[in-house]
N, C-alpha and C positions, 0 to 999 in steps of 0.2 A: 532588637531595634537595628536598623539597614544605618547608616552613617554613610558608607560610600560605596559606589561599583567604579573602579579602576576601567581608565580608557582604552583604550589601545593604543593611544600614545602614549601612555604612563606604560604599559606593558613595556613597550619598544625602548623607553627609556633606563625602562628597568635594567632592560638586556644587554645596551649600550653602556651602563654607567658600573655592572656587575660582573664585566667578564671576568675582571682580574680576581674572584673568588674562586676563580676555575684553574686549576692545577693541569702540567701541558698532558698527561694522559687525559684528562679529561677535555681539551682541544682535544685532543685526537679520534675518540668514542663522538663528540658532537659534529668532526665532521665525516663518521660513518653517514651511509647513505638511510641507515633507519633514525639516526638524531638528525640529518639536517632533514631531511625529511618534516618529521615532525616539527621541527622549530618552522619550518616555512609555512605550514599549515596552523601552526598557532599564532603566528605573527599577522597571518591576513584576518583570525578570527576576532570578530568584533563583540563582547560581550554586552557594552554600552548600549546596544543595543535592544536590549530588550530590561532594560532599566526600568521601563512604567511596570512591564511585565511584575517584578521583580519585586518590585516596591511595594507594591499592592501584597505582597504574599509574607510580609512583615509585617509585625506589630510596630507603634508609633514608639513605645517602652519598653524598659527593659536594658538589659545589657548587650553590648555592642556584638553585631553579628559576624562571623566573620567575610572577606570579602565573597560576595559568590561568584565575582569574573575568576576567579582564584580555582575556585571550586568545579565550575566549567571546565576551566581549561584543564585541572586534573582530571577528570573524568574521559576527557576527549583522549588526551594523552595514555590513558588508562588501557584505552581500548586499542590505540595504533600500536602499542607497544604488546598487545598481545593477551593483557592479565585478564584471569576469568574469575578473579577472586578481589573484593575490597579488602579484606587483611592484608592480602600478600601484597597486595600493590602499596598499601598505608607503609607495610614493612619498610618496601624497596624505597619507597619516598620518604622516610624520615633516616634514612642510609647514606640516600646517595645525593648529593650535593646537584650533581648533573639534573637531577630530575627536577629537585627545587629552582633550581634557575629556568625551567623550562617550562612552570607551571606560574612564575612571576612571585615567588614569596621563599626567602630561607626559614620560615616557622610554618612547615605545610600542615595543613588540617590531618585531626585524627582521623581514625576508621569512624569515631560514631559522629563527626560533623559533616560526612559523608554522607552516611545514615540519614541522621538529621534533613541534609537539604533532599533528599529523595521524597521522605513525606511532605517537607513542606512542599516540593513543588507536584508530587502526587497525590496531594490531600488526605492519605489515607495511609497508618500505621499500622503496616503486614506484621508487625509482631503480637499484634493481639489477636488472638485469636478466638471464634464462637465456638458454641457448643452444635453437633447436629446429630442426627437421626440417624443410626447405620448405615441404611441405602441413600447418602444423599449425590451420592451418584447412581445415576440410571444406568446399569449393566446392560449394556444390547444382547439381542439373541444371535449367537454362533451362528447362527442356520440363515439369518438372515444377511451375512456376509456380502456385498458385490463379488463379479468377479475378478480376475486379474485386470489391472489398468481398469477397472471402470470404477466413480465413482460413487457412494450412499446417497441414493433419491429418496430424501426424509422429508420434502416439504412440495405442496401443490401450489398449484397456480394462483389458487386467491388467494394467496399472503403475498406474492409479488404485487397483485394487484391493490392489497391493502397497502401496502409499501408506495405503490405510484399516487395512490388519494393523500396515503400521510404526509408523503413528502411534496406535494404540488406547491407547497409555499414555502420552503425552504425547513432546515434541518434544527431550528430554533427548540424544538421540544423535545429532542435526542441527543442532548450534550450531554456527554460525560463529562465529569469533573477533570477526572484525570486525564484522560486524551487530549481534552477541548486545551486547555494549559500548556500542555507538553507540545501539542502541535501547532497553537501561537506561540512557544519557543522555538521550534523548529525553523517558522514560517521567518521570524525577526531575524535569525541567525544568519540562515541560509537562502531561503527558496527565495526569499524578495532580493538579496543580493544576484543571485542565479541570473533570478531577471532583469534586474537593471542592469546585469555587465553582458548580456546576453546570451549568455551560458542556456537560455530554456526562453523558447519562444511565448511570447507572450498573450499573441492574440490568434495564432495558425498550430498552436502544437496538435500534436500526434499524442498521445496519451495513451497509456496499456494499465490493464488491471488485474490482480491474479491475487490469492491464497496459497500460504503455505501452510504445512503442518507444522506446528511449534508444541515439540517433546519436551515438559517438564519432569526429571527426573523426585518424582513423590507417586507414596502408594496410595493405590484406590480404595484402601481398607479401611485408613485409619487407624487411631489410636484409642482403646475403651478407656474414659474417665470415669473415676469414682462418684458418684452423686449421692445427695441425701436418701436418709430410709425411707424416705415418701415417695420417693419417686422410682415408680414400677420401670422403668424404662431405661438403660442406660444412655448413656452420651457418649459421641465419637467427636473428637479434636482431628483437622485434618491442616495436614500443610500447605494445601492449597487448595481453601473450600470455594474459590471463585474461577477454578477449573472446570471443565465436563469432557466427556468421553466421545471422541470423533471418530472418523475413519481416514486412515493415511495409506492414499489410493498407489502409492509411489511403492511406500512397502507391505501392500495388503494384509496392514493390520489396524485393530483399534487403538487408541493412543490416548494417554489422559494429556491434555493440556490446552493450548489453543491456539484459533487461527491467527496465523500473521497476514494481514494485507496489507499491500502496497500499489500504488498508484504511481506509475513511472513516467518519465519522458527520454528517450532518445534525440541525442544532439549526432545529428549524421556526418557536420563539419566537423567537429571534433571528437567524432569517434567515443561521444561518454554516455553514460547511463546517469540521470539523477532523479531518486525518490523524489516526489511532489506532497505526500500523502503517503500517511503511514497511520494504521492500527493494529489494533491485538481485537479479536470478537471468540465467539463461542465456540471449542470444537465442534462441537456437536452442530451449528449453524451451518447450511449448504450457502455454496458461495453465491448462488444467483440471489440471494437473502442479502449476504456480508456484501455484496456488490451494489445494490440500493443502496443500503444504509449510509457503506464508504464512500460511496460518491455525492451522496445529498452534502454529506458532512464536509465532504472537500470543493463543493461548490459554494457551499456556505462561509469555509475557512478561508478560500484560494478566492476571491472576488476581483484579484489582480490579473487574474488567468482567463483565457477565453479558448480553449481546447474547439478545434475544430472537428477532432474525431478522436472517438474510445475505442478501442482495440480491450476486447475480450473473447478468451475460449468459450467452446461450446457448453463448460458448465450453467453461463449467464444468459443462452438460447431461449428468453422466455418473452414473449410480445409485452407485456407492461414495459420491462425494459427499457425495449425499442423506442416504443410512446414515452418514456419517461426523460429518454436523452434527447430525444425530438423536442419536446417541450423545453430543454437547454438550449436549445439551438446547436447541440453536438450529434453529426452522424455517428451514428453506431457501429461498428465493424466487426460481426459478431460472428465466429464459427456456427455453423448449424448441427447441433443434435441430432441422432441418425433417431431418435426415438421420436423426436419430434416431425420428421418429414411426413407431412401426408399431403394429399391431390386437394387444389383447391378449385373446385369447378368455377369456371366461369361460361358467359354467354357464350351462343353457340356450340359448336364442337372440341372447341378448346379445351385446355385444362394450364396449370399455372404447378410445376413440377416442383419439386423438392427443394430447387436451388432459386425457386421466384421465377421461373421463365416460362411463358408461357410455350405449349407446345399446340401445334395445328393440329387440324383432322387426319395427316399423312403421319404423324407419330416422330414429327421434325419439331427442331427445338426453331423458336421465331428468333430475330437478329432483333440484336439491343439497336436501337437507333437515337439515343440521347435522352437526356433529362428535359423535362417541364419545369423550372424551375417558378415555374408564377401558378400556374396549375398542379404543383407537386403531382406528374407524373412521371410515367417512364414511357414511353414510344419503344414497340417490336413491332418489325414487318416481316414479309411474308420469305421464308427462307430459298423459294424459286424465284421471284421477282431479280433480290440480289448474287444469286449465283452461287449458292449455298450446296445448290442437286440442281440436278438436272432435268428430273421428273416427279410428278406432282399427282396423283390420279384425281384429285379432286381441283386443278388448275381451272378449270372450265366453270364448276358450278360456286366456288369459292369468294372468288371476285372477280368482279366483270370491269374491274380498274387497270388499268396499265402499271398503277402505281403499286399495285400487290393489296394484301388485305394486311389491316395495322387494326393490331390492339394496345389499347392505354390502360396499364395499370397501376391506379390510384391508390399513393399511400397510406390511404383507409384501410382501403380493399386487402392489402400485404404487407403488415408493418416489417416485416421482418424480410423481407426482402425489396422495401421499398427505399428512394433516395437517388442521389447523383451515382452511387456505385452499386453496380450489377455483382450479384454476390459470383464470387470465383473468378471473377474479370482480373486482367493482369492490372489494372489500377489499385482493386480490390488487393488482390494476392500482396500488393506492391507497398500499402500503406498496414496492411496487417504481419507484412515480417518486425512491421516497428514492437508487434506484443512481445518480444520474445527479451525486453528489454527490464519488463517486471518480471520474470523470471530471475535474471541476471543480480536484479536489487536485490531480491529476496536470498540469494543462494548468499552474496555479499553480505548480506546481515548476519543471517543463521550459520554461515559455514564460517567466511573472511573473519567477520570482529566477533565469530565464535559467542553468538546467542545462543544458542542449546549445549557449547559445553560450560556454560558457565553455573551450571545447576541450581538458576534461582528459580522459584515454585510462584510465588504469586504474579497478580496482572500490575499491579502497579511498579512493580520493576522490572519487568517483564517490558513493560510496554516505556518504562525510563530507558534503559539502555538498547531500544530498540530505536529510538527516537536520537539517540548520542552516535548509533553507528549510523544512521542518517546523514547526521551532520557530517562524518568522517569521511563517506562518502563524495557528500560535496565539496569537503577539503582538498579531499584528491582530485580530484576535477579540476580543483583550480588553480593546484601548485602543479599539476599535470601540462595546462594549457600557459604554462607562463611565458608571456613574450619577452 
């Protein structure tokens, strides 16, 4: 039973009315630059916040819970401070005096009320564990390896396309339990904050999307369990049976465990990076796949947000795509696939090259000359009209216009190169340096608040303290930007 969530006033008071439980070495450790730090990062964090959240994930009975702004803010702490272990950290916090004041409670929670709030707020208890089949990992074949730098083409174009019919009407029948929970915690915490102080634009962002590989240290083997004499067949217990076997194109190898994505925004006034959108999906899932799903899911979540344009690598080069963020009313900004490039004939002697541009009968690329925007097209004329070359051998028979010959290419016609931006145009070039920004989130999760060394094997903690270095993220942001 929930009884109370502590305000952030109550926090601040706490901190105010409790100094003097602090001995002067420990003044001195809190005004290192790693405790005030953290103290200014917990001071802004508001856990009241997500109170309905909260409450709902409590029973009405029973015995008194303990606080979970309490519990929050150790976890957050948890990770600024480095630890990649809930023991070690439960150790250090029932030790050290400092840490209890910094977490707002001198009776700090065990290791297993830890425990505890991770299933309740991840619906599912990774210690129990099923029974499966030996092979319930699919072993890829060696032979069928990529190769350097390139990444496993495991899935075609009509699951994209099933992908754009599934999601046409929003992401309502692909909730996860655990995601969908953890990322309206994220969104209460953080990203709505973000946005009303202006920290992430709300109605013009720039948005990037990217996959990582996320290494869980468990073997692919399993463990044989003993079973009844009836049963021909043995059983294997595994540590992380809601893993699979991907390809990590970075260290050209297979890897048991799964993808991280994230959905970033770049603030170019102030120089920060903040996650929008965070999941854990399938290793074994290609990311133009994990790239549908994750963005229906965070249009669905994020309804405060109005991204004016997605920034994606060439893994998510597939036309549904294009059509499917059209239909958001968000341009696409999409690397082009060298595998993908082929000649799209159009009327007369033209043709429409690799990069969407048309080229003439003289084997000259035609000039961009503006958007349609009420016609969604693109307007190209004739590359001797405006001074492009000089000579033309087909000038004469081509067009009898002063005005040059102009072809319109309708965003039916080339989704993937259709819109206000000419793909490789320095507009283009200009709003796609913003993807390098989910990169940056991702390396800060997995490397920074040290998600991969923290050697936890399932998705629901996995995907908990993936969501907490999230938050951490933002914190820095914001004690980063203090006026």
């Amino acid at each position: 039973m929930l009884k109370h969530i502590s305000s952030i006033w109550e926090y601040r008071d706490f901190l105010s009315s409790q100094e003097t439980h602090l001995d002067s070495s420990q003044f001195k450790r809190l005004n290192s630059s790693l405790f005030r730090s953290a103290l200014h990062k917990l001071r802004k964090l508001d856990p009241g916040l997500v109170s309905d959240l909260l409450c709902s994930l409590y029973s009405a009975h029973g015995r008194p819970a303990i606080d979970p702004a309490v519990l929050i803010r150790s976890f957050v702490l948890m990770q600024h401070l480095k630890y990649t272990s809930i023991h070690s950290w439960c150790e250090a916090l029932h030790s050290d005096t400092l840490l209890q004041y910094l977490i707002g409670s001198f009776f700090p929670p065990t290791a297993a009320s830890h425990y505890d709030f991770i299933i309740r707020l991840t619906g599912k208890d990774p210690h129990l564990k099923d029974l499966y089949p030996k092979d319930h990992y699919k072993k890829p074949d060696p032979k069928s390896a990529p190769k350097k730098g390139e990444k496993l083409i495991n899935y075609s174009h009509v699951q994209t396309y099933y992908l754009l019919d599934k999601y046409k009407n929003g992401a309502d029948s692909d909730r996860d339990r655990t995601m969908f929970t953890l990322q309206s915690l994220f969104n209460a915490l953080v990203v709505i904050p973000s946005i009303d102080t202006g920290f992430i634009d709300r109605d013009n962002a720039i948005l990037s999307g990217d996959g990582s590989s996320l290494h869980i240290h468990s073997s692919p083997f399993g463990h044989k369990v003993k079973k009844d004499l009836d049963d021909s067949e043995p059983a294997y217990r595994f540590s992380a049976p809601d893993a699979d076997i991907g390809w990590d194109s970075d260290l050209n190898c297979y890897y048991l465990g799964f993808t991280f994505y994230s959905i970033a925004y770049h603030n170019p006034l102030r120089n920060i990076d903040l996650p929008v959108f965070i999941t854990l999906d399938k290793a074994s899932k290609h990311d133009a796949l994990t790239c549908m799903s994750a963005s229906a899911q965070f249009f669905d979540m994020c309804p405060d947000l109005h991204p004016a344009y997605m920034c994606l690598d060439s893994a998510s080069d597939s036309l549904p795509i294009y059509q499917y963020f059209r239909q958001m009313n968000v341009t696409p900004v999409i690397d082009h696939n060298q595998r993908n490039l082929t000649r799209s004939e159009t009327k007369g002697n033209e043709h429409i090259d690799g990069d969407g541009i048309p080229v003439c009968a003289c084997g000259l690329k035609m000039v961009h000359c503006g958007y349609d925007v009420q016609r969604c097209r693109t307007k190209y004329r004739c590359p001797l009209v405006l001074g492009k070359t000089d000579h033309c051998e087909y000038q004469d028979t081509c067009s009898t216009s002063d005005y040059g010959r102009v072809i319109y290419v309708n965003d039916g016609d080339n989704a993937r190169n259709a819109g206000p931006l000419s793909y490789r145009s320095d507009s283009w070039k200009k709003i796609y340096k913003n993807r390098t920004s989910t990169e940056r989130i991702n390396d800060r999760v997995l490397n920074d608040y040290h998600l991969h060394q923290m050697h936890i094997r399932d998705y629901c903690k996995n995907a908990f303290f993936s969501i907490f270095a999230g938050i951490n993220i933002h914190l820095d942001a914001w004690i980063k930007n203090e006026t």
